[in-house]
C-alpha positions in Angstrom: -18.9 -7.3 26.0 -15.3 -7.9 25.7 -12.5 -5.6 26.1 -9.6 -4.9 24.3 -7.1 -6.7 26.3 -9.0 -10.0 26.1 -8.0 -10.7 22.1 -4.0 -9.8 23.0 -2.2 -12.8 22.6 0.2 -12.4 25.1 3.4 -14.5 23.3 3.5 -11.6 21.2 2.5 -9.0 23.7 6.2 -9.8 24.9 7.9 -9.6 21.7 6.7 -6.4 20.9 8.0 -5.6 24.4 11.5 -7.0 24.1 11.7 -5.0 20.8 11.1 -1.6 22.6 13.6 -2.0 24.9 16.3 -1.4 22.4 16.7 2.0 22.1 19.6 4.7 21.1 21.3 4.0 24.3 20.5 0.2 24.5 21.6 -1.0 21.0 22.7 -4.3 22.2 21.1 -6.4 24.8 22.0 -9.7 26.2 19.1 -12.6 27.8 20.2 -11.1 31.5 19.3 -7.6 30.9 16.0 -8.2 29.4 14.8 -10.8 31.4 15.4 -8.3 34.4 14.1 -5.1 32.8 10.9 -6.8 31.2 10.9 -9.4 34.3 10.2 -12.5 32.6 11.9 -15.9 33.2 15.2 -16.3 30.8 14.3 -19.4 29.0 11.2 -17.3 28.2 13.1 -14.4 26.9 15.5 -16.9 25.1 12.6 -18.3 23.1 11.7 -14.8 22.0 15.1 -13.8 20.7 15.6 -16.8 19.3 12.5 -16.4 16.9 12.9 -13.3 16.3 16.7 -13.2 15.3 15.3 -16.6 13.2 13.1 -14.0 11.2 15.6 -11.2 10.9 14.0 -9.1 13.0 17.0 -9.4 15.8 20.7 -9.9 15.1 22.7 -12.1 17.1 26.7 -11.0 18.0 28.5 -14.2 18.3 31.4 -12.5 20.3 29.5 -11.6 22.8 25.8 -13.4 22.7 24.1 -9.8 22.9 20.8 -9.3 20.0 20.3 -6.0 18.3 17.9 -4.8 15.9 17.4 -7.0 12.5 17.7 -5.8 9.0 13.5 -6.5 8.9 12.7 -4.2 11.1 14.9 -1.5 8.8 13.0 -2.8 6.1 9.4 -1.9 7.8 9.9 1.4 9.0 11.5 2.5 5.2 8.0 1.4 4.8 6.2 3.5 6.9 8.9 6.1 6.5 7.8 5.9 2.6 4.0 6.3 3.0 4.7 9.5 5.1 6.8 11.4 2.5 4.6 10.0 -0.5 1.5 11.1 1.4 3.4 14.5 1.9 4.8 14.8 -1.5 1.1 14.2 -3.1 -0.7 16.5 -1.2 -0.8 19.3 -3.1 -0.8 17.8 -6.1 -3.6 15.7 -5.4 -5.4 18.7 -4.5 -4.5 20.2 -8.1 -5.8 17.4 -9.5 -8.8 17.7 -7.4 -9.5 21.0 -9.1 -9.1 20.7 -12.1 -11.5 17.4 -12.6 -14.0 18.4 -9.8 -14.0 14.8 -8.7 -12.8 13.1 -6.0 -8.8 11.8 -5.8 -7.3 8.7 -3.9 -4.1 7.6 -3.4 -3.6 3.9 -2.5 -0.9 1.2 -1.6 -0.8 -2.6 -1.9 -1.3 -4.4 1.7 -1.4 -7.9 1.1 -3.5 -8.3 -1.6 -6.1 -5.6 -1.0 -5.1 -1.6 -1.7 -5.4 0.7 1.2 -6.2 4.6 1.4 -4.1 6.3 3.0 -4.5 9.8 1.2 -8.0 11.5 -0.2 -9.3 14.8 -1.4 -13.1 14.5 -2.0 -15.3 16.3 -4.8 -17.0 19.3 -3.1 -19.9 17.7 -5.5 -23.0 16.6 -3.7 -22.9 13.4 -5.5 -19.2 12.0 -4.8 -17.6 8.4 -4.3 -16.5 8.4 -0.6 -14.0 6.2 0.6 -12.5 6.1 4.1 -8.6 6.2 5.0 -7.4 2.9 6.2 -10.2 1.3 4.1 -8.8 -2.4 2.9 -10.6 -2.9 -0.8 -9.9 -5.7 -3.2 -7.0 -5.6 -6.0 -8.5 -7.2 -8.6 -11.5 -4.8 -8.9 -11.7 -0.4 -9.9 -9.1 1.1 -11.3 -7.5 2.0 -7.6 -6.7 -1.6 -7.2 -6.4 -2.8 -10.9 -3.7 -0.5 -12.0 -1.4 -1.7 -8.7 -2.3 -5.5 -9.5 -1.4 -5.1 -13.4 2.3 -3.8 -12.2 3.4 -6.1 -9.7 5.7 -9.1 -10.9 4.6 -11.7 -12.8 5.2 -14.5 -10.4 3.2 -12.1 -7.6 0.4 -11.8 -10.2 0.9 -15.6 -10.6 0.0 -16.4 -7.1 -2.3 -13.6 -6.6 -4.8 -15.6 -9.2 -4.3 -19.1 -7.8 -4.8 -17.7 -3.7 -7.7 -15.0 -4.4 -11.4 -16.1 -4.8 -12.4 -13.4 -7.7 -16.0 -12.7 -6.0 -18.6 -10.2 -8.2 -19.5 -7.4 -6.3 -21.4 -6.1 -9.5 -22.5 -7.4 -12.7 -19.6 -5.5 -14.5 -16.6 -6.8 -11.9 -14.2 -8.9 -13.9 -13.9 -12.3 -12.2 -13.5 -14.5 -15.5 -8.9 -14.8 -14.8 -8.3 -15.0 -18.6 -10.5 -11.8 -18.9 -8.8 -10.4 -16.0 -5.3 -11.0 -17.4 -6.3 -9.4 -20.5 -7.0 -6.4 -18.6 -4.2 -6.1 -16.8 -2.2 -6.5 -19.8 -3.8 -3.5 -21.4 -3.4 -1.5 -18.2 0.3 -1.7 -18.5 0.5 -0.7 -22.1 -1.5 2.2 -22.0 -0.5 2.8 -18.3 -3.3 3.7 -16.6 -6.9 1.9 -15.8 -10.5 2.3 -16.2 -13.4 0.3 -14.2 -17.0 1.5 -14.9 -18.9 0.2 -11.8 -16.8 -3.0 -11.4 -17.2 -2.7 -7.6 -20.2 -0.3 -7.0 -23.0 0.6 -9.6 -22.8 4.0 -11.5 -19.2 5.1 -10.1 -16.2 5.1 -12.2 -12.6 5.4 -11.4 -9.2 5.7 -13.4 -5.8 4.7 -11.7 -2.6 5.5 -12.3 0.8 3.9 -11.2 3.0 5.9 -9.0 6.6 4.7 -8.8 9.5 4.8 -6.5 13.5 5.2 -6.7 14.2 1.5 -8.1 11.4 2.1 -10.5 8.9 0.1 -8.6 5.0 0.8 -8.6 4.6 1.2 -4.6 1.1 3.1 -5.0 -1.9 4.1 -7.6 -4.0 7.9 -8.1 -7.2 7.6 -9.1 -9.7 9.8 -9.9 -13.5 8.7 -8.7 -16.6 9.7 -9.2 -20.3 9.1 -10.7 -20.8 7.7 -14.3 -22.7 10.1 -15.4 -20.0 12.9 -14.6 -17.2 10.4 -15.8 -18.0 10.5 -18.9 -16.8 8.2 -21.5 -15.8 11.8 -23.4 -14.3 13.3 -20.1 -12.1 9.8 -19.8 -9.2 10.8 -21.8 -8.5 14.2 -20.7 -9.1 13.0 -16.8 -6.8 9.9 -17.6 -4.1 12.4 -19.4 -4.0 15.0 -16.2 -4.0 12.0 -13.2 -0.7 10.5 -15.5 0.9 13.7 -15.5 -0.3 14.1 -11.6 1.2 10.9 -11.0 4.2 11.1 -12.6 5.1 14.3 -10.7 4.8 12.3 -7.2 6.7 9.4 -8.7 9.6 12.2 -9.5 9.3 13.3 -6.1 10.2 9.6 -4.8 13.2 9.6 -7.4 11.6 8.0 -10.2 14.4 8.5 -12.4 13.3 6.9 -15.9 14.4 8.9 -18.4 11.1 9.4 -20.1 9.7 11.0 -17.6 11.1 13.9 -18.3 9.3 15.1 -21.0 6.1 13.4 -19.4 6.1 16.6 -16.6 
């Protein structure tokens, strides 16, 4: 059996090791200083920064020759900083929502082009949709993944179609594009989105956008659970409360539009 350390690639083994030795105290560092603190040849450590710094992820000084820390890796870690207050922020809402359907309630994000969990409050029913945290699922399928696909920009849309393989995973998953667009397109106007066992017989969900400061849609709320309980008469009041539910994180993250406010 193999272990862990025989799939590290070791190339990047060492960038991620030249990257944390910049710290508060060690902003700037120059090919010398690193080559001696992570004791690795300089042309080696030269190579590194220079790929790095050719991504953004280090800054060069010309006065001096010395790298620091690149504007990507700021862009990352707003990122992760992100997912931790929205996971914060929807907590208790989430929970709310939980309550007052009785079924289960996910929040997801975009990560490439599947949607991840990364928050959950299951139905204390013993028939309930289970899905783990960290679980990578597909965009283009449930109303989790649906509802983040329908709100990203048209030219991401564009190439999402002409990259993904649209595989059934039941006989009611979408995988016909025109259909699919069609879809999407009444997602965004009635701004949230149902899928009756697209990806797994007898469950239904309903998504919701969740949206940021600049007005982006950076994450969905769905409400899961069987078909039988998801009724098609349940559908509108669920759909109505995870909106509202939504829109109260997406206030949280500074969503500022000025409908909103008579949304909450």
């Amino acid at each position: 059996m193999k272990k862990q350390s025989d799939y590290f690639i070791d190339s990047i083994k060492r960038a991620m090791q030249l990257l944390n030795a910049f710290s508060l105290n060690k902003k700037e560092l120059g090919v010398t200083e690193l080559s001696k603190k992570l004791k690795l040849p300089k042309s080696t450590v030269l190579r590194i920064l220079v790929t790095l710094a050719s991504e953004s992820f280090l800054v060069k000084n010309p006065e001096n020759q010395k790298y620091s820390l690149g504007i990507e890796l700021f862009k990352l870690g707003s990122i992760v900083q992100q997912n931790f207050n929205m996971r914060e922020y929807a907590l208790p809402i989430m929970k709310d929502l939980a309550d007052k359907t009785g079924e289960s309630v996910y929040l997801n994000i975009i990560s490439g082009r599947k949607r991840v969990c990364i928050e959950k409050i299951e139905s204390s029913n013993d028939i309930r949709r289970v899905i783990k945290l960290g679980e990578s699922l597909p965009l283009y399928t449930g109303g989790s993944g649906k509802v983040l696909l329908a709100n990203l920009p048209e030219e991401d849309i564009k190439k999402f179609f002409e990259e993904e393989k649209l595989i059934p995973f039941t006989p009611n998953t979408i995988t016909d594009p025109e259909k699919l667009l069609q879809n999407l397109a009444e997602i965004r106007k009635q701004g949230y989105a149902i899928a009756v066992g697209e990806r797994v017989l007898g469950a239904t969900t309903i998504g919701a956008p969740i949206c940021d400061n600049l007005n982006r849609v950076v994450a969905s709320l769905t409400v899961s659970g069987p078909t039988e309980r998801l009724t098609e008469q349940k559908i509108p009041k669920y759909a109505s409360l995870l909106k509202e539910a939504a829109m109260k994180i997406s206030v949280l993250l500074g969503y500022q539009l000025m409908k909103s406010k008579n949304l909450l």
